[in-house]
C-alpha positions as CSV (number, residue, x, y, z in Angstrom):
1,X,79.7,97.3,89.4
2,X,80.3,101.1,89.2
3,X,78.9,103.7,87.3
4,X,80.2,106.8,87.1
5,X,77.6,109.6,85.3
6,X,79.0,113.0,84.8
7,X,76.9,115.8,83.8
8,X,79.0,118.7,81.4
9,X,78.0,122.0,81.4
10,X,79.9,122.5,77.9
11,X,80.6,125.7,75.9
12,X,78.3,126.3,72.8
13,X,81.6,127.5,70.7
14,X,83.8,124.4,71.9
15,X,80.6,121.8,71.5
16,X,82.2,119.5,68.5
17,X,85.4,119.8,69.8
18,X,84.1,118.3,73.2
19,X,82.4,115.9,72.0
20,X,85.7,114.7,69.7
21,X,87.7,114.7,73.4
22,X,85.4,112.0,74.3
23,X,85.3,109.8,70.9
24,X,88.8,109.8,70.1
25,X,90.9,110.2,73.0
26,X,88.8,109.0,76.7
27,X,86.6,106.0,74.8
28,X,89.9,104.2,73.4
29,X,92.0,105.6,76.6
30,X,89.9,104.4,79.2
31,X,89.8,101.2,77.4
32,X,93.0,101.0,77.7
33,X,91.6,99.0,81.4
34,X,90.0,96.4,81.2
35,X,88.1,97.2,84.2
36,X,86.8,100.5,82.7
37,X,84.3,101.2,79.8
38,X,82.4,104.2,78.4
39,X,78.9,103.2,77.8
40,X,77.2,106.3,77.1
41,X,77.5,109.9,75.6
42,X,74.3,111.9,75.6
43,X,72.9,115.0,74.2
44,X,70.2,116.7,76.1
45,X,67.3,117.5,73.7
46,X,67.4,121.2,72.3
47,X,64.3,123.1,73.9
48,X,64.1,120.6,77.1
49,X,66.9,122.3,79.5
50,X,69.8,124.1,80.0
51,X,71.3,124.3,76.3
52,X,74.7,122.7,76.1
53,X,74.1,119.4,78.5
54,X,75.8,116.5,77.9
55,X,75.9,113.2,80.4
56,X,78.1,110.9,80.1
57,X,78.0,107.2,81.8
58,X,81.5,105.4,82.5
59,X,81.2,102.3,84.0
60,X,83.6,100.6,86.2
61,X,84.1,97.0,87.3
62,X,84.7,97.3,91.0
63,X,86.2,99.8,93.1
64,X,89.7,99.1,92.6
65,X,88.9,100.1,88.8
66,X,87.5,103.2,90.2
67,X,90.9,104.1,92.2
68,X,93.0,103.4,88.9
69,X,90.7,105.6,86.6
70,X,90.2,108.6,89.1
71,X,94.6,108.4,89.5
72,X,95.5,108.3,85.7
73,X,92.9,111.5,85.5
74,X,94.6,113.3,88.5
75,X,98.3,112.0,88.0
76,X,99.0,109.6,85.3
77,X,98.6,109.9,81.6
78,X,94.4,110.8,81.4
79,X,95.5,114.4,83.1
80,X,96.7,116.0,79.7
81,X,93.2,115.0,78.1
82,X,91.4,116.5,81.3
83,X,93.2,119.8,81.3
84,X,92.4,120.1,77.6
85,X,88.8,119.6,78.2
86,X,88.3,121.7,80.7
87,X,89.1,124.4,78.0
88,X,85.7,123.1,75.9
89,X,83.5,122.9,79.5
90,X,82.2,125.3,82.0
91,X,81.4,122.9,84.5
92,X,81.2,118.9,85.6
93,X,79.4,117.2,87.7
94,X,80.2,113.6,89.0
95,X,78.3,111.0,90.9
96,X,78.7,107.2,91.1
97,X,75.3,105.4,91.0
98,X,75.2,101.7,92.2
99,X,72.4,99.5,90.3
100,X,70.3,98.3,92.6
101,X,69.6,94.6,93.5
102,X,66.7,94.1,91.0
103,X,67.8,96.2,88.2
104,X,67.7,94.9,84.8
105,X,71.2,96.3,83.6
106,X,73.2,94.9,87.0
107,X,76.3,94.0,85.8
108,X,78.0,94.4,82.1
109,X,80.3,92.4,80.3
110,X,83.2,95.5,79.8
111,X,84.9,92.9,77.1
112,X,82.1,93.1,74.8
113,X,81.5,97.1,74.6
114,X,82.7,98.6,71.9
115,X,86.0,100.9,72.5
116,X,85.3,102.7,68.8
117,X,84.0,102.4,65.3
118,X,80.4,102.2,66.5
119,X,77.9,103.7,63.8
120,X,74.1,103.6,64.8
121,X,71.1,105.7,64.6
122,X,70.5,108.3,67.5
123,X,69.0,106.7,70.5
124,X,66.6,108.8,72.9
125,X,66.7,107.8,76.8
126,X,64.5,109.2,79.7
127,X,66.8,109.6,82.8
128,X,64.1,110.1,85.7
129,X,66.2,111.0,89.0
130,X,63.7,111.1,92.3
131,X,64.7,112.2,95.6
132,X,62.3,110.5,98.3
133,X,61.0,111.7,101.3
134,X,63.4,111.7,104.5
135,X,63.5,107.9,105.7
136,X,61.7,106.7,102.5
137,X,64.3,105.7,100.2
138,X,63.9,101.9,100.5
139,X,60.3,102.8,100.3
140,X,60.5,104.5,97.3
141,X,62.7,101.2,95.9
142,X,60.3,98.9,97.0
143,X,57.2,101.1,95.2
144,X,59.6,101.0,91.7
145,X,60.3,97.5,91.9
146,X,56.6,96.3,92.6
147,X,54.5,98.9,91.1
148,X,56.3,101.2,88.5
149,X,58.3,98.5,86.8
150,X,55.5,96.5,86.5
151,X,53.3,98.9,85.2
152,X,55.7,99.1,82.2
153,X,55.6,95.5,81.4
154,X,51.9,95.3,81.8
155,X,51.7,98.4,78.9
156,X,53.9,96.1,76.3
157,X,53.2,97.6,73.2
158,X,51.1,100.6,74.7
159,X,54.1,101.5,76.5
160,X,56.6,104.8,76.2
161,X,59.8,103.5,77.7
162,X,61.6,100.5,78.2
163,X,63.2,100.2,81.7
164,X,66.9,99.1,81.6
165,X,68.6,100.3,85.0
166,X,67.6,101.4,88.6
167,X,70.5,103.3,90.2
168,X,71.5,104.6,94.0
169,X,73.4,107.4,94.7
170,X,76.5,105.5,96.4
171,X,77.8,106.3,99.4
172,X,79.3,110.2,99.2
173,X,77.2,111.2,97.0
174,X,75.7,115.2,97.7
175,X,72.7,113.7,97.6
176,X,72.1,110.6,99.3
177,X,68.3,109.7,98.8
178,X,68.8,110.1,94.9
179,X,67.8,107.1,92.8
180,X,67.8,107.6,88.7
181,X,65.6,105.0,86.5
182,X,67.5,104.7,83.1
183,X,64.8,104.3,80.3
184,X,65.1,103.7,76.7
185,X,62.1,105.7,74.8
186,X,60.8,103.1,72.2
187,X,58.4,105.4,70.7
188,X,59.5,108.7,70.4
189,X,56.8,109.7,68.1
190,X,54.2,109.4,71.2
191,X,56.0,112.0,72.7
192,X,54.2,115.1,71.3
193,X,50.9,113.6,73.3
194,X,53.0,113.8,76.6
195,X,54.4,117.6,76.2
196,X,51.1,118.8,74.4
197,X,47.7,117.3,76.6
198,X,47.4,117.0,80.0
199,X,47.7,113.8,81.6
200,X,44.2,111.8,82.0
201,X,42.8,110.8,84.9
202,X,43.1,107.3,84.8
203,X,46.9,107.5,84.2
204,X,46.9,109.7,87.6
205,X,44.5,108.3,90.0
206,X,44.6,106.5,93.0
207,X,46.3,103.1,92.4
208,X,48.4,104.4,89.3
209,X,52.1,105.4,89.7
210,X,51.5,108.7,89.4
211,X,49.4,108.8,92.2
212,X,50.5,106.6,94.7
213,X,54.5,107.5,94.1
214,X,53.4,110.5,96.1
215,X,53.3,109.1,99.6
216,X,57.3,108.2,98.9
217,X,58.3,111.2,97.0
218,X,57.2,114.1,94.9
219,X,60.5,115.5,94.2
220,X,61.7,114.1,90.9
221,X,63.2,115.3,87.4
222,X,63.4,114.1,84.0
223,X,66.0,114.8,81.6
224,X,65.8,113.4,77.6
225,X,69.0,112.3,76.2
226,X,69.6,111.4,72.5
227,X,72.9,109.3,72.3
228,X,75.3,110.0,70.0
229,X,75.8,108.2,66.4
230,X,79.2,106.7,68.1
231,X,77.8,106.4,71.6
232,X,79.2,102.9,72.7
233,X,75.3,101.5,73.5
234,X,73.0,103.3,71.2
């Protein structure tokens, strides 16, 4: 399985209208094959980055379902709805992500997400993209899977985030050693703590994540994302 996650750069006057391109007119249309869903539509968090962010995560059943989106967009009866929201964005940018072998979201069932008429609180989401060092990507995979993952299931009820996808940029991407851990924020009232204190020691010292991550990488970014009310998955 494929998933496609575009960032949009969109314009603060055209930022409803945007958002109403994707809800009424690319989650039915892209339904439309059955090998295509939207999963995701995602609001960065006012006073955490570049104002106006919104990601969006497609996904897509195989490669062949990749081929038959990316045509209808450039030739077939998606490029009308492209043009038009190119009016509402400054920029896009595009990469497919591959889950990796031990990922908890792996593959989807595309039949059972919802193509519309989805009402739900907002959801907030931690995207953490890393870039290891040269020759350490599977390094850095290995670390995730045997220390940071479990470090989130050891916390249970302690813990910030829920992990629910491991990602690699796929092949082409303009970053190759990129790998993005999707995580759902379960309590998003502990958050103040996080932006407001320095981190402790213990939760930074040798034979924590935040200390040993280092020999693989130390180049990494996170983004919060609060899914909208009609967002497919909340």
């Amino acid at each position: 399985m494929l998933f496609l996650h575009e960032l949009h750069t969109v314009a603060g006057r055209a930022e409803d209208a945007f958002e109403q391109a994707f809800r009424d007119r690319w989650l039915p249309e892209v339904a439309r094959d059955d090998g295509a869903r939207l999963l995701y539509y995602l609001k960065l968090a006012h006073g955490t980055g570049r104002a106006y962010q919104v990601v969006t995560i497609t996904a897509l059943r195989d490669g062949n379902a990749y081929e038959r989106l990316a045509e209808r967009v450039q030739h077939g009866d998606l490029r009308a709805w492209a043009a038009d929201v190119d009016r509402y964005r400054h920029e896009v940018r595009g990469k497919l992500l591959l889950p990796v072998e031990w990922s908890p979201m792996h593959t989807i069932d595309l039949a059972e997400v919802p193509t519309g008429g989805v009402g739900h609180d907002p959801v907030l989401y931690m995207e953490d993209s890393a870039w290891p060092y040269e020759a350490k990507l599977d390094a850095y995979l290995e670390a995730a899977r045997t220390h940071y993952a479990p470090s989130l299931d050891q916390q249970t009820e302690r813990s910030l985030l829920t992990l629910l996808g491991v990602f690699q940029a796929a092949l082409g991407a303009p970053r190759r050693r990129e790998v993005v851990l999707w995580q759902r924020v379960d309590h998003p009232d502990r958050l103040p703590a996080l932006f407001t204190r320095e981190l402790p020691a213990a939760v930074k010292g040798p034979g924590t994540w935040m200390h040993d991550a280092l020999e693989v990488r130390d180049d990494w970014q996170s983004r919060l994302l609060r899914s909208a009310s009609w967002s497919p998955i909340g």
